[in-house]
C-alpha positions in Angstrom: 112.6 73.9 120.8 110.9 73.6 124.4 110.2 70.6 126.1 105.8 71.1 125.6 107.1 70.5 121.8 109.3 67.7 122.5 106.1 66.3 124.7 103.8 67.0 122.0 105.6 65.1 118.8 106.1 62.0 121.5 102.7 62.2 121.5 101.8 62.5 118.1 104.3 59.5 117.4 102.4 57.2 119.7 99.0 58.2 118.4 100.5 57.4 115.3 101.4 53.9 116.5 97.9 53.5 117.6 96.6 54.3 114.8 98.8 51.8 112.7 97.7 49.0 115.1 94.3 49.4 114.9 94.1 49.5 111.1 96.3 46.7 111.3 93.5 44.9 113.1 90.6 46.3 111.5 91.7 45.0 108.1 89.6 42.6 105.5 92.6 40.1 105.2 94.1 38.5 108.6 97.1 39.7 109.5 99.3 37.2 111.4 100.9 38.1 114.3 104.2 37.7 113.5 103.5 40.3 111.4 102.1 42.9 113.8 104.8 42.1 115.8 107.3 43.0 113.3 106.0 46.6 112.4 105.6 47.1 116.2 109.1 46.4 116.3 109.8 48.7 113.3 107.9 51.5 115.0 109.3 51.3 117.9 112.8 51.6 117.0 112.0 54.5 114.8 110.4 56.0 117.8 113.6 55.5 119.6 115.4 57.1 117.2 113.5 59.8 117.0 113.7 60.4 121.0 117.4 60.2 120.7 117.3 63.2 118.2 115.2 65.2 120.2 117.0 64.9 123.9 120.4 65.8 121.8 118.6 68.8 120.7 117.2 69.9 123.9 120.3 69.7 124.9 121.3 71.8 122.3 119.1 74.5 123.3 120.4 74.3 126.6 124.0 75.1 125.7 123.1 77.6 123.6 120.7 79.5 126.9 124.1 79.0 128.7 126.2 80.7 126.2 123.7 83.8 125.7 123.3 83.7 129.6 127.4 84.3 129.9 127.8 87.7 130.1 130.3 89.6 127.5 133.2 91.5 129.0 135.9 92.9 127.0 138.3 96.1 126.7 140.6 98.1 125.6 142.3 101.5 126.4 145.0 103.9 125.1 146.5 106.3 126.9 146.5 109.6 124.9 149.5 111.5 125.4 152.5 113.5 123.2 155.9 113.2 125.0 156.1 112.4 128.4 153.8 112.0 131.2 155.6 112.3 134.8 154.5 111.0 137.8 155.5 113.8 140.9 156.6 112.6 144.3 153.4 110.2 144.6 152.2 107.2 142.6 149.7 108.0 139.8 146.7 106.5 138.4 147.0 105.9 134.9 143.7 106.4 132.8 143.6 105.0 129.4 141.2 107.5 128.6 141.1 106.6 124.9 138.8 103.6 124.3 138.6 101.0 121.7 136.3 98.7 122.9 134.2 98.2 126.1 131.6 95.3 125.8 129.9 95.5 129.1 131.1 99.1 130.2 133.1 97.6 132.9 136.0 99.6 132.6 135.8 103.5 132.9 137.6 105.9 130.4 137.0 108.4 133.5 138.6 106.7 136.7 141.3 104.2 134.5 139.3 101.4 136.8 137.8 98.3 135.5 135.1 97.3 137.7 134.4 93.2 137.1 130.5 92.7 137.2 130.6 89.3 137.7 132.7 86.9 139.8 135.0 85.0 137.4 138.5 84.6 135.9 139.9 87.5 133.9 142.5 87.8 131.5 144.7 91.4 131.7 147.5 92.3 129.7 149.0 96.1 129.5 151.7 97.8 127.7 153.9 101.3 128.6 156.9 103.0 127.1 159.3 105.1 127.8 162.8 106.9 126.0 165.3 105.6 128.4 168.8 107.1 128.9 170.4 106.1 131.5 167.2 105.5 134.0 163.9 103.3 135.1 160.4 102.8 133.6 158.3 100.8 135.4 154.6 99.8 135.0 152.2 98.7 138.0 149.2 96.4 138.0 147.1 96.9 141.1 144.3 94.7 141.8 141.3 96.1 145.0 144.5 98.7 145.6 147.3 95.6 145.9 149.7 95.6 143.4 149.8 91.8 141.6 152.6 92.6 138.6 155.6 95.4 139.1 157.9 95.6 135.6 161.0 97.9 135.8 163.4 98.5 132.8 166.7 100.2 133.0 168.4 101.4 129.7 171.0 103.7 128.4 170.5 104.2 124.3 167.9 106.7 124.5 165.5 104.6 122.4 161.8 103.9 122.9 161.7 101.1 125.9 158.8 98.8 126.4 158.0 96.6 129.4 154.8 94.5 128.8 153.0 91.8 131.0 149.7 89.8 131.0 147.7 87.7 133.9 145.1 86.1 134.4 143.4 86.7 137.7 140.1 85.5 139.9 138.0 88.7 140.8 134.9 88.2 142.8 132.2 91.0 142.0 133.1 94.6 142.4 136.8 93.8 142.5 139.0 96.5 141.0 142.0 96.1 138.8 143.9 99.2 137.5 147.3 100.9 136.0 149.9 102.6 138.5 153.1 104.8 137.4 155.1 104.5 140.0 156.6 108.5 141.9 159.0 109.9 140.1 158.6 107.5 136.8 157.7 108.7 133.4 156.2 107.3 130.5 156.2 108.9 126.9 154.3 108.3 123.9 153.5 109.7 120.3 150.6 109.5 119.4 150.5 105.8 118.0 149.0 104.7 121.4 152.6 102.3 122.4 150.8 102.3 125.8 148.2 100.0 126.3 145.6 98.3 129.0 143.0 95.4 128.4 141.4 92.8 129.5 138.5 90.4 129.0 136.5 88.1 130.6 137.5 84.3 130.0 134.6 82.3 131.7 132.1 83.3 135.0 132.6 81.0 138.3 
């Protein structure tokens, strides 16, 4: 409801007082003034009632603009590989390159980047796996090229190895925030998409 239709019924309420009052006035038998008094009284606390109503509903309507206003940001990413996937003697950029979801296109199946559109606080959490016998994993979160989280994981059974982390992070517009497998790292997978990346957008600032 906009305010003119707020405005309007105000209106139309005090006409409607008028109106009452000069019946009221205009009638055959006297009416004491007691009594006008009274249903002046009556009116008027209806009318305040009413006005009540209406300013908690515009306020209403003004959450609600806020909340359709906030933009929608959310993702998530495999990364789409059969056995193992070696980094060589430099660090490489991991691109989930199999998406779930992407509300806002943000992040790029192409580059592995997520690109934040707005300036706000952002939730990320990723996943990677690895067979370890008897040597590292490790799993880098960079954000605008700085590394923010570095997991490592030494085992010995031969066994799928996870390491996991989440954060939540302030990125001004543009920022960047991506996946890094360290040099000489591996991670392996089979098909059942074990390693992960997402993240979504928890309020704008």
């Amino acid at each position: 409801m906009t305010l003119k239709v707020t405005l309007k019924m105000r209106a139309s309420i005090s006409l409607l007082v008028l109106l009452v009052l000069f019946s009221m006035s205009g009638a055959e038998t006297p009416v004491k003034s007691n009594e006008i008094e009274s249903a002046c009284h009556g009116i008027g606390t209806a009318l305040a009632t009413v006005s009540a109503k209406l300013n908690a509903l515009e306020q209403e309507v003004a959450a609600l603009r806020e909340i359709k206003a906030t933009p929608k940001v959310a993702f998530s990413a495999f990364l789409p590989i059969a056995g193992f996937l070696r980094a060589g003697h430099n660090h490489m950029n991991l691109v989930f390159s199999q998406v779930n979801t992407n509300v806002g296109n943000a992040y790029s199946s192409t580059t592995g980047f997520f690109t934040a559109p707005v300036r706000g606080v952002y939730y990320f959490r990723f996943t990677v796996v690895d067979k370890l016998n008897g040597h590292w994993m490790a799993g880098w979160l960079f954000k605008n090229g700085q590394f923010v989280i570095r997991l490592y994981e030494w085992d010995t059974d031969g066994e799928v190895t996870n390491v996991s982390s989440g954060v939540a992070l302030e990125l001004e517009e543009g920022d960047t925030v991506n996946m890094v497998l360290p040099a000489g790292f591996r991670l392996w997978d089979n098909k059942d998409n074990r390693n992960t990346f997402s993240g979504f957008l928890i309020f704008p600032l």
